[in-house]
Every structure is written in structure tokens, then in C-alpha cells.
C-alpha positions as CSV (number, residue, x, y, z in Angstrom):
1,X,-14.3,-5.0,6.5
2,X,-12.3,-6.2,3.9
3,X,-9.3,-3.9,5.3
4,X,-9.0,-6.8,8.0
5,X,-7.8,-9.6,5.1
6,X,-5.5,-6.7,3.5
7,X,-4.2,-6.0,6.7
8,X,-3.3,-9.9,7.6
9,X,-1.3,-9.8,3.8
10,X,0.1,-7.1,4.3
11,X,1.6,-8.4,8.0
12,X,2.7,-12.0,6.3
13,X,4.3,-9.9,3.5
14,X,6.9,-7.9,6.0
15,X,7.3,-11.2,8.1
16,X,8.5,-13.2,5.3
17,X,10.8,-10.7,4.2
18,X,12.0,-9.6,8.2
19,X,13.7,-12.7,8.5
20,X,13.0,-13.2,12.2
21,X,14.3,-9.8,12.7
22,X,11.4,-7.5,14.2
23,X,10.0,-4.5,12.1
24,X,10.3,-1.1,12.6
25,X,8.0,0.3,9.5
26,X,6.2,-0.8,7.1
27,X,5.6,1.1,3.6
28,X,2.7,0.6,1.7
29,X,1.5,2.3,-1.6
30,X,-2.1,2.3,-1.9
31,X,-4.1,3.5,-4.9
32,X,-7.5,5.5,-4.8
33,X,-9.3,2.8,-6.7
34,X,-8.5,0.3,-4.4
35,X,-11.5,1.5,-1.9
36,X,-9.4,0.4,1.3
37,X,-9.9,3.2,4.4
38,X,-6.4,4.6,5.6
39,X,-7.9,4.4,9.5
40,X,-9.5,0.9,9.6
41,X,-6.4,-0.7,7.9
42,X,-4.1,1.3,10.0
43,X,-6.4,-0.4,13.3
44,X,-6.2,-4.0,11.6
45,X,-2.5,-3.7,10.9
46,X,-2.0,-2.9,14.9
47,X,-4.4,-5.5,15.9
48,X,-2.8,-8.2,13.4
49,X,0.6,-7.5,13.8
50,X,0.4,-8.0,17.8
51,X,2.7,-11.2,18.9
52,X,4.7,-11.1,15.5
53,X,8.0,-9.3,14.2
54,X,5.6,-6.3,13.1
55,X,4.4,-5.9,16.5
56,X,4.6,-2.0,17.7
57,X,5.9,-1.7,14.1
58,X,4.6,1.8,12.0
59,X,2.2,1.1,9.1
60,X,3.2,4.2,6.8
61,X,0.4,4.6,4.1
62,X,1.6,6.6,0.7
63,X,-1.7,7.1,-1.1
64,X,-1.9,7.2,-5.0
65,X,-4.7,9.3,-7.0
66,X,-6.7,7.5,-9.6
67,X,-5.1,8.4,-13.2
68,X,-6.4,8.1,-16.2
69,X,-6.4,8.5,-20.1
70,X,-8.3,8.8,-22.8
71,X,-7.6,6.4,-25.3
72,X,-9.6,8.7,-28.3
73,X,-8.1,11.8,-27.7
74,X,-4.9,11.3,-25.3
75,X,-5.9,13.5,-22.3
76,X,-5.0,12.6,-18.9
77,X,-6.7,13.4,-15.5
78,X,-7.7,12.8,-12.3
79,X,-11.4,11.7,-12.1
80,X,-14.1,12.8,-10.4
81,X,-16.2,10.2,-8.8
82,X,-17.8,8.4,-10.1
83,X,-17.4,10.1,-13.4
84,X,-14.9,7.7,-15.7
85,X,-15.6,9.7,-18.4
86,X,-13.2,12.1,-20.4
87,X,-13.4,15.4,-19.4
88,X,-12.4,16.6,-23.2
89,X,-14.7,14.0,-25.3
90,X,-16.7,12.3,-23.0
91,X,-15.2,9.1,-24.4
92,X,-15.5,5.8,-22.0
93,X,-12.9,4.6,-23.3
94,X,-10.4,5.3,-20.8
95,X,-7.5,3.4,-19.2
96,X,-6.0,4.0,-15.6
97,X,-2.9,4.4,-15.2
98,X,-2.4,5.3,-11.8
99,X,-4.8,3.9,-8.6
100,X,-4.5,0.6,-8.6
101,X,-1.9,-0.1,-6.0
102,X,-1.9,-1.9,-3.1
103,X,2.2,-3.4,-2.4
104,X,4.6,-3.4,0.2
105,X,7.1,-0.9,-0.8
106,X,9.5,-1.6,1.8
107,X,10.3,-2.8,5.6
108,X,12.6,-1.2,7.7
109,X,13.9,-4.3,10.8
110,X,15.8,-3.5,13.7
111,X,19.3,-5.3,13.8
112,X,20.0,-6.9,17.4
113,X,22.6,-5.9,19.4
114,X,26.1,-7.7,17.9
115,X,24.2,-8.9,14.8
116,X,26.8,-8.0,12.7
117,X,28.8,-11.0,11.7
118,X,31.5,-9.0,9.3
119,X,35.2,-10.4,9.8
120,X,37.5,-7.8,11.2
């Protein structure tokens, strides 16, 4: 359930940033480890986003696999779950360096009609 808060910070994020102008998409880069289901946030975005810039606006999920490495021997994989163990060494010592994501990576906003205000 906690997709429904992640959902409601991830609407304020692209409605500070929109400017009044409304959203068209919505990028967000979301690591394995973060254990946040594509489908229920997707829902949560549409349901949050209604009456706001981000309303009808596309929630466009890039999803990061869990990384990590060995800080005995140096190897780097993807783990298995729920295995955080080296595969080569069996070492817990281990740091991640991919998974952990969850930001905005960018908005796109839909200019109105004779927005522009460039001189001519």
C-alpha cells in the first residue's frame, strides 16, 4: 500500500516543477530493491494525479536491477533473491550499487497555445 504515498510524491514532484503548465509524462527510475509494484503505482499515480497538472498525464516506469559487489573479492552481479551473498566467495560483505532508485527523471508539459513570449 505504500505505492499510494510514493505515488502522491511522485505527483507533487512533477507539479512543482510543471509550473502550472499541465503534464504530458512523467519519467521515473525505479530500482529492484525498492519493493514498489509497477501496476499498483501506475493505478495510484492515475487516481492521484486526477484534478492536477498531471491529470491524464503518462507515468513511464524505467526499472533498475539490483547490483552489487563484493567488497573481498571485486565481483559484481545481479542477485538472486534473497541471496546477498557472493556468488564467487560467499562473502556478505557486499555493497549495492545499482537498485536503490526511486527519482523523477524528467516531466515532459504541454505549452499552451501562444505561450511563447520570444521578441520577434
Amino acid at each position: 500500500m505504500h505505492e499510494l504515498s510514493i505515488a502522491s510524491a511522485i505527483v507533487d514532484t512533477a507539479r512543482r516543477h510543471a509550473g502550472g503548465r499541465p503534464v504530458s509524462v512523467v519519467s521515473v527510475r525505479l530500482g529492484g530493491l525498492r519493493q514498489v509494484v509497477p501496476e499498483p503505482l501506475r493505478f495510484y499515480f492515475d487516481v492521484v494525479a486526477r484534478d492536477t497538472e498531471c491529470d491524464a498525464a503518462r507515468l513511464r516506469l524505467t526499472e533498475i536491477a539490483a547490483r552489487l559487489r563484493c567488497e573481498g573479492c571485486g565481483e559484481e552481479w545481479e542477485p538472486s533473491w534473497p541471496s546477498f551473498r557472493c556468488p564467487s566467495c560467499a562473502s556478505a560483505d557486499v555493497r549495492v550499487l545499482a537498485g536503490e532508485e526511486l527519482e523523477v527523471e524528467y516531466i515532459e508539459v504541454r505549452e499552451e497555445e501562444g505561450a511563447c513570449i520570444a521578441s520577434r
